[in-house]
N, C-alpha and C positions, 0 to 999 in steps of 0.2 A: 456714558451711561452703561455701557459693553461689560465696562472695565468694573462699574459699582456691581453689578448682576453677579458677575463671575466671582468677587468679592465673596456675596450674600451669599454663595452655592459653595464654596471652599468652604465658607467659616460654616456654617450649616453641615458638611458632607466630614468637616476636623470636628465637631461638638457631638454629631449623632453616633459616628461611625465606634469610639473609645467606650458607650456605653451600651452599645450590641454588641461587642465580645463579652469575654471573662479570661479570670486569668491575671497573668504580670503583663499585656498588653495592655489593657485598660489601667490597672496602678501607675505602669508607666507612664500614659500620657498624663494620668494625673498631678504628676509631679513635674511635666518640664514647664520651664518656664514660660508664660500665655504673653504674646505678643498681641494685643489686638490691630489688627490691619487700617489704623488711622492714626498718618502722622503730624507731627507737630505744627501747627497754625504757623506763616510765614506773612510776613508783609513785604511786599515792594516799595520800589525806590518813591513810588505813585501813591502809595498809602493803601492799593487794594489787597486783601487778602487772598491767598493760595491754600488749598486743601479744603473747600466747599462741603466734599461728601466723604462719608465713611463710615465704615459699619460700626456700629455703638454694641448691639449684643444681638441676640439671636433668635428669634420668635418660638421659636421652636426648643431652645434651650431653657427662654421662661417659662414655657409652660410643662416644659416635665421637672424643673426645680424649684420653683416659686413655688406650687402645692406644699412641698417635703419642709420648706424653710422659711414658713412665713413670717418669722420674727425678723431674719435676716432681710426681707427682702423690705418689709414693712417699715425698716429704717428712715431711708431716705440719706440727701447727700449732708446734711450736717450731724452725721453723728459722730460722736467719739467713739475712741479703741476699747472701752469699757463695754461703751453699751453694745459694739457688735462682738466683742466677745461672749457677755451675758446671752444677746440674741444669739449666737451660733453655739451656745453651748446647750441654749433651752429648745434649740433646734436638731439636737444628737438624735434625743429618740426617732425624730421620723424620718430623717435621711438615714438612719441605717449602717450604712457602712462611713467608715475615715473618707475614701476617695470619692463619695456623695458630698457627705459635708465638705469635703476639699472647694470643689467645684462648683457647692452652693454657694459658697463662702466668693469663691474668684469673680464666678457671676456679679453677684450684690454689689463687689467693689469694685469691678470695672462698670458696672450699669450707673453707680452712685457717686463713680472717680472719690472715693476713699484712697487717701493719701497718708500715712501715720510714721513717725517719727520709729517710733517701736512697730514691729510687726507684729499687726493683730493675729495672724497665721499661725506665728510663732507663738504668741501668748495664748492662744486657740490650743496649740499642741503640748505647748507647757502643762494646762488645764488638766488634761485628758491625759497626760504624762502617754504623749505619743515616744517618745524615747529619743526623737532626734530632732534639731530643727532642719529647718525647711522640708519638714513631710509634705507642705502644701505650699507654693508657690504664689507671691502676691504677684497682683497684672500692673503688666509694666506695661506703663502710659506714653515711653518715649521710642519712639523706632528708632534704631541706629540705622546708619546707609552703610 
């Protein structure tokens, strides 16, 4: 239970801390890649499941981007690469900056495990003729050891 707490306090203390600076410190975080700290479901030899608890997103993280993106967030887990492009792109005006929308965008799809063939990210930054890909990093769902 220790180990879930300290969890919630990392990912809360990495989510808050990138959007009280300014500067290429916050652009930075916004581009590396988001591991979220929950890994891949295991079964035993017994047929019981391993990997119970783990942080899904951030309380604290929905509520200061959920306002800014609510088409993004309004989605839900079966949508298509279309429709959360169209949502994140009808979502520009009110997040403001690229590395808002970045991390609107990362939220929604790790909150929703949006998994897409082509990167929405990508076709997000096409759009907007961000100028390079991977301005904004999709969350990766698989923890490596």
């Amino acid at each position: 239970m220790l180990n879930i707490l300290a969890a919630c306090a990392a990912t809360a203390a990495a989510t808050v801390a990138p959007t009280a600076g300014s500067g290429m410190a916050g652009q930075r975080a916004q581009t590396a890649a988001f591991t979220p700290p929950c890994p891949q479901v295991g079964y035993g030899a017994d047929r019981n499941m391993d990997t119970l608890f783990c942080v899904v997103d951030n309380p604290v993280a929905l509520r200061y981007f959920a306002p800014m993106a609510k088409r993004l967030f309004a989605l839900g887990p079966n949508a298509n690469p279309q429709q959360v492009v169209a949502a994140a792109l009808a979502d520009r005006r009110t997040t403001g900056t690229l590395p808002i929308l970045c991390s609107s965008y990362r939220l929604a799809a790790w909150r929703e495990h949006w998994q897409f063939a082509v990167s929405a990210a990508d076709q997000i930054g096409l759009t907007l003729r961000v100028g390079f890909r991977g301005w904004c990093a999709d969350p990766n769902f698989k923890i490596s050891n």
